[in-house]
C-alpha positions as CSV (number, residue, x, y, z in Angstrom):
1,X,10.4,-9.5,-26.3
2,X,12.5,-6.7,-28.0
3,X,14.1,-5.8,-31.2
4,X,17.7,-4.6,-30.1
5,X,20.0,-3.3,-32.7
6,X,23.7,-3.6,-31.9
7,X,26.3,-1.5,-33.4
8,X,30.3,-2.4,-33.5
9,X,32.0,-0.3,-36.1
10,X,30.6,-1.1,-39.1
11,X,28.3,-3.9,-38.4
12,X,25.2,-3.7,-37.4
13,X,23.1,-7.2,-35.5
14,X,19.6,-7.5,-34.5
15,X,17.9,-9.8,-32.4
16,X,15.3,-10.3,-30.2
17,X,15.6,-10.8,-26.7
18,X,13.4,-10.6,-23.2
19,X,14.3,-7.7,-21.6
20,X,13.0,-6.7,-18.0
21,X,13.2,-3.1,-17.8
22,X,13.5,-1.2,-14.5
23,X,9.9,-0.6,-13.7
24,X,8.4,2.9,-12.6
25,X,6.9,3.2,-9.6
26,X,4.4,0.0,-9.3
27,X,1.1,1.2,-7.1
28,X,-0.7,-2.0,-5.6
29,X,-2.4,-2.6,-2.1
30,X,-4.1,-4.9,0.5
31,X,-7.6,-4.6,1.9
32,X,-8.5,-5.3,5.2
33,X,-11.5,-6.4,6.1
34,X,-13.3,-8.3,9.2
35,X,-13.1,-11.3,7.6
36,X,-9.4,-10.9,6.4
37,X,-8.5,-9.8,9.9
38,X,-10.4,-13.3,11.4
39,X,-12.9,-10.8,13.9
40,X,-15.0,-11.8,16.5
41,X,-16.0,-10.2,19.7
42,X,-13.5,-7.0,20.7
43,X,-10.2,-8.2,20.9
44,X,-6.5,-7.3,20.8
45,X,-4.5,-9.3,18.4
46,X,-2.3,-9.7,15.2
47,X,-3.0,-10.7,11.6
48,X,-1.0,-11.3,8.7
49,X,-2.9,-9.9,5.5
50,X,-2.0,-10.5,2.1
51,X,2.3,-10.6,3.6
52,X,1.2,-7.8,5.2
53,X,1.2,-8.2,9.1
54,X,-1.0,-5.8,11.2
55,X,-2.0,-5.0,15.1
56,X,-5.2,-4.2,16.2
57,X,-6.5,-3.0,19.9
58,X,-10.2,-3.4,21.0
59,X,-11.5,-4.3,17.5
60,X,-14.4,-6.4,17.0
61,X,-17.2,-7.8,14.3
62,X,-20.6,-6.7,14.0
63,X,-22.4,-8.7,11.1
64,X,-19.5,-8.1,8.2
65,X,-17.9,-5.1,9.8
66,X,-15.3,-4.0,11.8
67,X,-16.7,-1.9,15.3
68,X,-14.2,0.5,16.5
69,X,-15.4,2.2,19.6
70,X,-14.1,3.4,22.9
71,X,-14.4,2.4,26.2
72,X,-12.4,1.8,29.8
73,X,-10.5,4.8,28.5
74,X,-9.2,2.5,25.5
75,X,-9.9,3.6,21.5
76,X,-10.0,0.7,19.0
77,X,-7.4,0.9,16.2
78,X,-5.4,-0.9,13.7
79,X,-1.6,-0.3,12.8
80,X,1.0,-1.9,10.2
81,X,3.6,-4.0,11.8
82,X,4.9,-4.4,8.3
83,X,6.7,-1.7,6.9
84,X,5.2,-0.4,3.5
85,X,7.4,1.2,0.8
86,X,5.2,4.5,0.9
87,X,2.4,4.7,1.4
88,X,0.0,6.6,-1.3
89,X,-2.8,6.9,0.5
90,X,-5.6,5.0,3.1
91,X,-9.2,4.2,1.8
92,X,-11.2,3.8,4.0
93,X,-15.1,2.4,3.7
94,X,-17.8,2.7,6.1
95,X,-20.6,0.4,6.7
96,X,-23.6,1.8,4.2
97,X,-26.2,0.8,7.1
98,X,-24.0,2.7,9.0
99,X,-23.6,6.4,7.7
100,X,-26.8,8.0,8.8
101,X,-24.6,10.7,11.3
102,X,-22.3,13.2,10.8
103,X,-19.5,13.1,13.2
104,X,-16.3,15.1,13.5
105,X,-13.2,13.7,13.7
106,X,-14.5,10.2,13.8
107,X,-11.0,8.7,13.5
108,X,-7.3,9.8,13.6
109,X,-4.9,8.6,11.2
110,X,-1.2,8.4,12.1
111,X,1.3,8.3,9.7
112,X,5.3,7.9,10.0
113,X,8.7,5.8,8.9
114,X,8.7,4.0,12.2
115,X,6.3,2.2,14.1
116,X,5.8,5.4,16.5
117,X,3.7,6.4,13.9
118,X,4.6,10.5,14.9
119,X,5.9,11.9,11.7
120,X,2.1,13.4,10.6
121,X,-1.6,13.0,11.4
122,X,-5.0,14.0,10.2
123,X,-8.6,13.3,11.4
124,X,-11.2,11.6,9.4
125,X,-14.8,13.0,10.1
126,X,-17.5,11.4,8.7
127,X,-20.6,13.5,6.4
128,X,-23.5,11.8,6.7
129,X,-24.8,9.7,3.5
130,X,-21.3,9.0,2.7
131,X,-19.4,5.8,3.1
132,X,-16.1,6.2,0.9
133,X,-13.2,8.3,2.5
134,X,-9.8,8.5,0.6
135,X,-7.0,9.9,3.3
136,X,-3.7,11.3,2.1
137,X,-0.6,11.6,3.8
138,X,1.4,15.1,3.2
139,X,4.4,13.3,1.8
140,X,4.6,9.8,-0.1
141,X,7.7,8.9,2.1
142,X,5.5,7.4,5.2
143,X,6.1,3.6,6.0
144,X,3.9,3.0,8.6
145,X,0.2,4.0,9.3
146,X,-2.3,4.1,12.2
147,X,-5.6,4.4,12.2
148,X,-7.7,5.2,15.6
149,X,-11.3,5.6,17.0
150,X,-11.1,9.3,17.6
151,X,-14.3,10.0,19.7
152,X,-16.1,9.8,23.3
153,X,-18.7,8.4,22.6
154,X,-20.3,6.6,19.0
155,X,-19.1,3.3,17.5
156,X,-17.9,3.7,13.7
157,X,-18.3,0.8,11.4
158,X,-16.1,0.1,8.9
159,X,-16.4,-2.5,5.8
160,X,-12.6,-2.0,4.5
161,X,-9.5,-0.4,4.8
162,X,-7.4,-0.4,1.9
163,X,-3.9,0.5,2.1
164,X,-2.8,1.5,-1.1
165,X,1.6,1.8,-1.6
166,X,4.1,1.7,-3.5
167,X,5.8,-1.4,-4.4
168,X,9.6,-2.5,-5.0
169,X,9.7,-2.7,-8.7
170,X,11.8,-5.5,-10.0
171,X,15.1,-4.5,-12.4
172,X,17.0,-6.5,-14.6
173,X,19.8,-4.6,-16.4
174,X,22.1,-6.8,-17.7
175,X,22.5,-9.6,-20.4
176,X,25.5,-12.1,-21.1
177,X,25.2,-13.2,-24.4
178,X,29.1,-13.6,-24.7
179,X,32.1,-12.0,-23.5
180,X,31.9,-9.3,-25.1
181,X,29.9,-6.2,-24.0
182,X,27.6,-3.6,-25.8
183,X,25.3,-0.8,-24.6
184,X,22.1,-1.4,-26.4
185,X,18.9,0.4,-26.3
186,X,15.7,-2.1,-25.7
187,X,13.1,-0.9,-28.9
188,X,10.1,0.8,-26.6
189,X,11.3,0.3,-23.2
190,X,12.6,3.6,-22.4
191,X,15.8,2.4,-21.2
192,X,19.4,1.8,-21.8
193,X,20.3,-2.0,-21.1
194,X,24.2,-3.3,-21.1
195,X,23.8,-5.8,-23.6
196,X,26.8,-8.4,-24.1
197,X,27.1,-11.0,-27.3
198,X,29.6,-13.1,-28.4
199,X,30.4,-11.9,-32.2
């Protein structure tokens, strides 16, 4: 609720009213997570996480992890069939059982605004010890990311992905309180709101 002051020559109203402002940029994500994506042994399928839909290839469970390995000349990965808005950035969690090696370009990450995922990539290699890895893209404009066992040999476990975006912020901008129409200011808002009312 507001306190909007309405000018109209020499009068002056105020009332309060619920105003909805145009939002900025609203950052929020979905986690994905064995469980989430309904693992078992390695498998090709598609899951639908939090309205999110994704693909994976040759992904299976291993206790409460995702294994993504290669073999038969096939890498496991996991894509977004479901466009993002953009995409801020990729966190991605190892196993902590699992993080006793160091290994180089453990897994590629794909970015693009189609679902060829070619626009930019970057490798993920992993430090032994550590089991948190934050993975930026070089732009914010990216709908659509792919993430890909990157290696010969050595199975990486993983405990989550979180895909953290931007969301569609919600905007009301107009009020009809009448037939007649003023431009108000909603009190702490930061924006300019038509606002109409019937003197």
């Amino acid at each position: 609720i507001a306190i909007c002051t309405i000018n109209k020559g020499v009068a002056t109203k105020e009332f309060e009213v619920i105003v909805v402002a145009k939002d900025p940029e609203v950052i929020t994500s979905v986690v994905v997570t064995d469980e989430a994506l309904g693992l078992g042994s390695y498998a090709n399928g598609e899951k639908e996480v939090t309205s999110v839909k994704f693909r994976y290839t040759q992904i299976g469970k291993y206790d409460d992890y995702i294994q993504m390995r290669y073999k038969n000349g096939v890498h496991s990965s996991i894509c977004n069939v479901t466009p993002f808005m953009k995409i801020e950035k990729v966190v991605i969690t190892l196993s902590k059982g699992k993080t006793g090696y160091s290994n180089n370009d453990a897994l590629l990450i794909k970015f693009g605004t189609d679902d060829t995922y070619s626009d930019y990539s970057t490798t993920m290699s992993t430090v032994e010890n550590q089991a948190v890895y934050e993975i930026y893209p070089d732009e914010e404009i990216y709908t659509y990311v792919s993430i890909s066992h990157n290696m010969p040999k050595f199975t990486v476990y993983v405990a989550s992905i979180e895909f953290v975006y931007v969301k569609e912020p919600e905007v009301v901008e107009s009020y009809d309180f009448g037939s007649e129409e003023y431009t108000g200011y909603a009190a702490g808002l930061g924006q300019d709101h038509r606002i109409a009312e019937a003197i």
